[in-house]
C-alpha positions in Angstrom: -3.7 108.6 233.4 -1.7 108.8 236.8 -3.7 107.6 240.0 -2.5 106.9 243.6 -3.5 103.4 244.4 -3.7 101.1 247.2 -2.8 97.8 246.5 -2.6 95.9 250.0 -3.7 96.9 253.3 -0.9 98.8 255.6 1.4 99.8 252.5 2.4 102.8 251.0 0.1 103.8 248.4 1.5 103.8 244.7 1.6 106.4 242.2 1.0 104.6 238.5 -0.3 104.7 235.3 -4.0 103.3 234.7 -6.3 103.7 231.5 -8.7 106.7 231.8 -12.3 106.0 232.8 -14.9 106.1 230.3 -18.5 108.0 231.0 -21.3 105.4 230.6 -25.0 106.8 230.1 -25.8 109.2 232.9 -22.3 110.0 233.6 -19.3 112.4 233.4 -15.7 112.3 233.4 -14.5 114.5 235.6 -10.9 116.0 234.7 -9.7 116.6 238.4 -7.8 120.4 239.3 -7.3 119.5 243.1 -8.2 116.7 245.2 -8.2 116.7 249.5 -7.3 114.3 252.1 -9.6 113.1 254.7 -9.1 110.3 257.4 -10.9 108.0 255.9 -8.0 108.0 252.8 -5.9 107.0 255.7 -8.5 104.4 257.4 -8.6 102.9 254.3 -4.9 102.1 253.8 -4.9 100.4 257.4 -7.5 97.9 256.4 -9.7 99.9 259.0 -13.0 100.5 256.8 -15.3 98.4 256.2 -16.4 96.2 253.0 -12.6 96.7 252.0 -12.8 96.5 248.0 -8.3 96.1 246.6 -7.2 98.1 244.9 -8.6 101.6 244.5 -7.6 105.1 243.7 -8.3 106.8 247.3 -9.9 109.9 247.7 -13.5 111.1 248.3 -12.6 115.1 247.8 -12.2 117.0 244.2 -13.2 120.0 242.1 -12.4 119.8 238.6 -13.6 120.6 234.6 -15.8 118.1 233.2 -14.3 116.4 230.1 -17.1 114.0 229.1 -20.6 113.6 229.2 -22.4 110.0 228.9 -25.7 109.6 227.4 -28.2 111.7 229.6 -26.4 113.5 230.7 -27.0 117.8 229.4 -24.4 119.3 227.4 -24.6 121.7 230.0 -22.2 120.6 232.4 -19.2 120.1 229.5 -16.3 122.1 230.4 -18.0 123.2 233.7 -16.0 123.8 237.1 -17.6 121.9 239.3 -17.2 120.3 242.9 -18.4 116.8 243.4 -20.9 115.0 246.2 -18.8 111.7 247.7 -21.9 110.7 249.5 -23.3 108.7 246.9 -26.6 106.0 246.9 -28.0 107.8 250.4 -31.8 106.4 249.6 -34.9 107.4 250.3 -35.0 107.9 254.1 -33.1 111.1 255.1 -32.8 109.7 259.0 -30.4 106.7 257.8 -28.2 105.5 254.4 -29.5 103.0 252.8 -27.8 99.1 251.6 -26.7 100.4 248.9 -24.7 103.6 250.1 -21.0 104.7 249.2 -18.7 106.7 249.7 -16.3 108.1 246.4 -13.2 106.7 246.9 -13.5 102.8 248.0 -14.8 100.8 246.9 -15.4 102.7 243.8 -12.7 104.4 242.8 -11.6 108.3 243.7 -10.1 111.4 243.3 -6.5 110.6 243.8 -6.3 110.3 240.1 -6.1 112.7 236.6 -9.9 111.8 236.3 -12.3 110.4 238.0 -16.0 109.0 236.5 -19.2 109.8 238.7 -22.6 110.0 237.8 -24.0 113.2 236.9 -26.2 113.5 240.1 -23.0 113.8 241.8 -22.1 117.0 240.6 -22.3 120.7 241.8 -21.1 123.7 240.3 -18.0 124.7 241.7 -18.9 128.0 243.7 -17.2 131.3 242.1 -15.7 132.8 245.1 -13.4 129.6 245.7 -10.5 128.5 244.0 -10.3 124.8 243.1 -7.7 124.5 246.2 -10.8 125.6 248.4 -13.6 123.9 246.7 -11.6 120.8 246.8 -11.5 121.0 250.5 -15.5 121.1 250.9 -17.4 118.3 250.1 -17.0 115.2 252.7 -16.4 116.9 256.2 -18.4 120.1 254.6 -20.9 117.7 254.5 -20.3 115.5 257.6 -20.2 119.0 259.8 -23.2 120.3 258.1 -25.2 116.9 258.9 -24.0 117.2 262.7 -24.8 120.3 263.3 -27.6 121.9 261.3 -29.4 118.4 261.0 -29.3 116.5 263.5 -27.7 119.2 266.4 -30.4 121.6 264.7 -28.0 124.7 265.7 -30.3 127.7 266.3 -29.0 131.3 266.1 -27.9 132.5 269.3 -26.9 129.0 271.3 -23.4 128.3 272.1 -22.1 125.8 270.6 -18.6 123.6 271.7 -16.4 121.7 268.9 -14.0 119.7 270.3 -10.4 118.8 268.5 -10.6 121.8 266.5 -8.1 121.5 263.8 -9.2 118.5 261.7 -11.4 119.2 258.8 -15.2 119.0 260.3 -14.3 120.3 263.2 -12.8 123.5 261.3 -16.6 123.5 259.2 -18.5 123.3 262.5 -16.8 126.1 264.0 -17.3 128.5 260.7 -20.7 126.8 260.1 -21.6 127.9 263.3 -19.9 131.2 263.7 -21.6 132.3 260.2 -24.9 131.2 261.8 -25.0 133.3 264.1 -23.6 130.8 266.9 -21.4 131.9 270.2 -18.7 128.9 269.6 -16.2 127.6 271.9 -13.4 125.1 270.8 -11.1 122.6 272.5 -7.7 121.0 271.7 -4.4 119.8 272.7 -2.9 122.8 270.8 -2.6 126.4 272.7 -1.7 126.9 268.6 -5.0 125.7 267.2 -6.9 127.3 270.0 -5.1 130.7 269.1 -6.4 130.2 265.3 -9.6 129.1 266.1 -10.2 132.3 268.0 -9.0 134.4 265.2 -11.4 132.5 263.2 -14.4 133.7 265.5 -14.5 131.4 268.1 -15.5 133.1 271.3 -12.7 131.5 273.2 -11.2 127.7 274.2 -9.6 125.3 276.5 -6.5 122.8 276.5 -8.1 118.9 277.0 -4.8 118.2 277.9 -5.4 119.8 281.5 -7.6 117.3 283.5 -9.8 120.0 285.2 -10.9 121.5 281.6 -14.2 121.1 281.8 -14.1 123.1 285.3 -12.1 126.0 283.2 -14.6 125.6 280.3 -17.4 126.6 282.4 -15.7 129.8 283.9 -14.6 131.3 280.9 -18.2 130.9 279.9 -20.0 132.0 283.1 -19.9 130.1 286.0 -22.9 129.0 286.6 -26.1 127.6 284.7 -25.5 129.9 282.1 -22.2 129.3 280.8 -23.3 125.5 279.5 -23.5 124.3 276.0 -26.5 123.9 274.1 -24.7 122.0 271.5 -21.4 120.1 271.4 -20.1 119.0 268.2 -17.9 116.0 269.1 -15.2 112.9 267.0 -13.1 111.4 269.5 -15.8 110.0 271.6 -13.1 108.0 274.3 -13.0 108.6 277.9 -13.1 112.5 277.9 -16.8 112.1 276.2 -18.2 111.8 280.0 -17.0 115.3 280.5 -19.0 116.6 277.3 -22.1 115.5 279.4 -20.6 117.4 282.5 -20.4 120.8 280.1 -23.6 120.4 278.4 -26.7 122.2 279.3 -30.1 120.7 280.4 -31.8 119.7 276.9 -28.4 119.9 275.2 -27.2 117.7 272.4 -24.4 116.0 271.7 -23.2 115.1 268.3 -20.7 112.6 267.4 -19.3 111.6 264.5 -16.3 110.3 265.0 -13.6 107.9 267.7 -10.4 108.7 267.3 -9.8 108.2 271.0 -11.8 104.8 271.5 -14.7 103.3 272.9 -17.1 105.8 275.0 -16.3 105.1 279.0 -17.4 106.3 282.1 -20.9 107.8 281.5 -23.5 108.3 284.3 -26.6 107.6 283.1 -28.5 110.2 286.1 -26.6 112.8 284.6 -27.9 112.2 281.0 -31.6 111.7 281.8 -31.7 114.2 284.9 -30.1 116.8 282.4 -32.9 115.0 279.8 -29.5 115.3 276.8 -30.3 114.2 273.4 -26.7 111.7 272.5 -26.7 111.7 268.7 -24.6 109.8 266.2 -24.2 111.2 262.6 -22.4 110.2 259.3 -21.9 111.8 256.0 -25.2 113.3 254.7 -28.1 113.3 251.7 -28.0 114.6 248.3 -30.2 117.4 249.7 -28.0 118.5 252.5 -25.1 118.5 250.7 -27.4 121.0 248.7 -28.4 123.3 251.5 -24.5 123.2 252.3 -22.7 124.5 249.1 -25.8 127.1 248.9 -24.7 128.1 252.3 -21.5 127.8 251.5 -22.1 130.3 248.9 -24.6 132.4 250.7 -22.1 133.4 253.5 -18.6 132.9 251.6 -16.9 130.3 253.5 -13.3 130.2 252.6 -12.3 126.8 254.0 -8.9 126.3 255.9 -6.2 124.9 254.0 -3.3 123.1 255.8 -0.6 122.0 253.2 -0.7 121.2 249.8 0.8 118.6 248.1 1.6 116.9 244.4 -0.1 113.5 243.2 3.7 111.8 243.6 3.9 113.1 246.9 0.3 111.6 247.8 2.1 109.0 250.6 3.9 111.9 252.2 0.3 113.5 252.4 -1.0 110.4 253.8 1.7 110.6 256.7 0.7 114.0 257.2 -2.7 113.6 257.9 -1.8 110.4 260.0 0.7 112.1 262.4 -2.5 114.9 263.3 -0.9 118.0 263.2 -3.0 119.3 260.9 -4.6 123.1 260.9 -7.7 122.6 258.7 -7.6 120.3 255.0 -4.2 119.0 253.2 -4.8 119.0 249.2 -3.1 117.4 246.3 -3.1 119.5 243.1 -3.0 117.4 240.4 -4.4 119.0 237.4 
């Protein structure tokens, strides 16, 4: 079969021809449609993640038909669409991923490939109102914006809600997550463009970080006063402007993180966290059970996720580049099958 691989750290990654996997007892091959980029495809090829395991097939993203069934597995899921969990191994304690958690895609290998094996566990029906396109575009930062904000945020109907960097995959989930919830969301970003989109999306409005008195703006376009704070704030470039997140959030707010594309957090004043009594939350991926309540929800409120670009399995380094230069309006697929 044709897979993209990564052979050495900081290389272009290599389109060639590897044997097919095999489905051992309790697993499936999965014959993938469409596979979808996310960062951590990227973070990989720079050496940047850790317990780097050379070389792999990248990519933690793809909906597909299942070709084979290992022993245990019910003839059920044969020839079934399907959609497929990357958070694999979480363990028993919700609050925290166990020692023996992975994510599809490195060091076991992905969905850059004609077929990919996972364990049966792993796999969802794909939901009938998306194409494979779309349902490839779900599963890690569905996941990773469900986590942040209906688990560990615990979004309630009716609070307004800020995503920052709107644009990038999560982000693009949090704001339709929260918007179908019942939400009043705000965005930022460096992009007048992606603010526009967002907006048309059903984002109540949004500011420009670029401008340094943004937060100042943020709050009169909301209100002015008490009233116009955030309850929650979805957040992944953590960096210097994360002080001003504190500035914008209300008293008992929280602040979910799960990401730092802008470096190390800077500047805080700690008064203005415990006056303001802010709950500071870090979040990664998610269980086998929230990936659950996802896809149901998902489902439930017909969430067509935003597609960027699409792309071939040869041209999987020109995707790579893509994703890495940022420009990016919602998830950049490779159709393969």
């Amino acid at each position: 079969m044709k897979a993209a691989i990564i052979q050495e750290i900081n290389q272009p990654v290599s389109i060639q021809e590897v044997e097919k996997p095999q489905a051992g007892a309790g697993e499936v091959v999965v014959k993938i449609k469409v596979a979808a980029l996310n960062h951590r495809d990227v973070f990989v090829q720079q050496g940047l993640y850790p317990g780097m395991k050379l070389p792999v097939i990248i990519g933690s993203d793809g909906a597909g038909i299942v070709s084979e069934i290992g022993e245990g597995v019910s003839e059920e899921w044969l020839n079934k669409e399907v959609i497929i969990n990357p958070s694999h191994n979480w363990g028993a304690d919700a609050r925290f991923y166990g020692k023996s958690f992975r994510i599809l895609g490195m060091p076991e290998n992905g969905t850059f490939a004609e077929y990919v094996k996972v364990a049966a566990e792993y796999l969802y029906a794909k939901p009938a109102h998306l194409s494979f396109e779309a349902a490839a575009a779900v599963p890690l930062v569905g996941l990773t914006a469900w986590r942040a904000l209906m688990s560990r945020a615990g979004m309630k109907p009716g609070e307004r809600v800020l995503i920052t960097g709107i644009g990038g995959g999560a982000a693009l989930f949090a704001l339709q997550f929260a918007v179908a919830g019942g939400s009043e969301v705000w965005v930022t970003s460096g992009s007048d463009e992606k603010i526009e989109k967002a907006i048309a999306l059903g984002a109540k409005g949004g500011v420009n970080y670029k401008d340094p008195n943004w937060a100042k703006n943020l709050i009169a376009a909301t209100g002015g006063d008490r009233s116009g704070y955030f309850d929650v704030i979805i957040d992944s470039a953590g960096g210097p402007g994360f002080a001003k997140l504190i500035d914008v959030a209300t008293a008992g707010g929280r602040i979910c993180f799960f990401g730092g594309t802008t470096g190390n957090i800077t500047d805080i004043i700690p008064a203005k966290v415990f006056f303001k009594q802010l709950n500071i939350l870090g979040s990664t991926m998610g269980t086998e059970a929230e990936f659950a309540e996802m896809i149901r929800f998902v489902e439930e409120k017909q969430i067509q996720p935003i597609l960027d670009e699409t792309f071939t399995l040869d041209e999987a380094e020109i995707a790579l580049r893509h994703m890495d230069n940022g420009t990016q309006f919602g998830k950049i697929v490779l159709k393969i099958g």
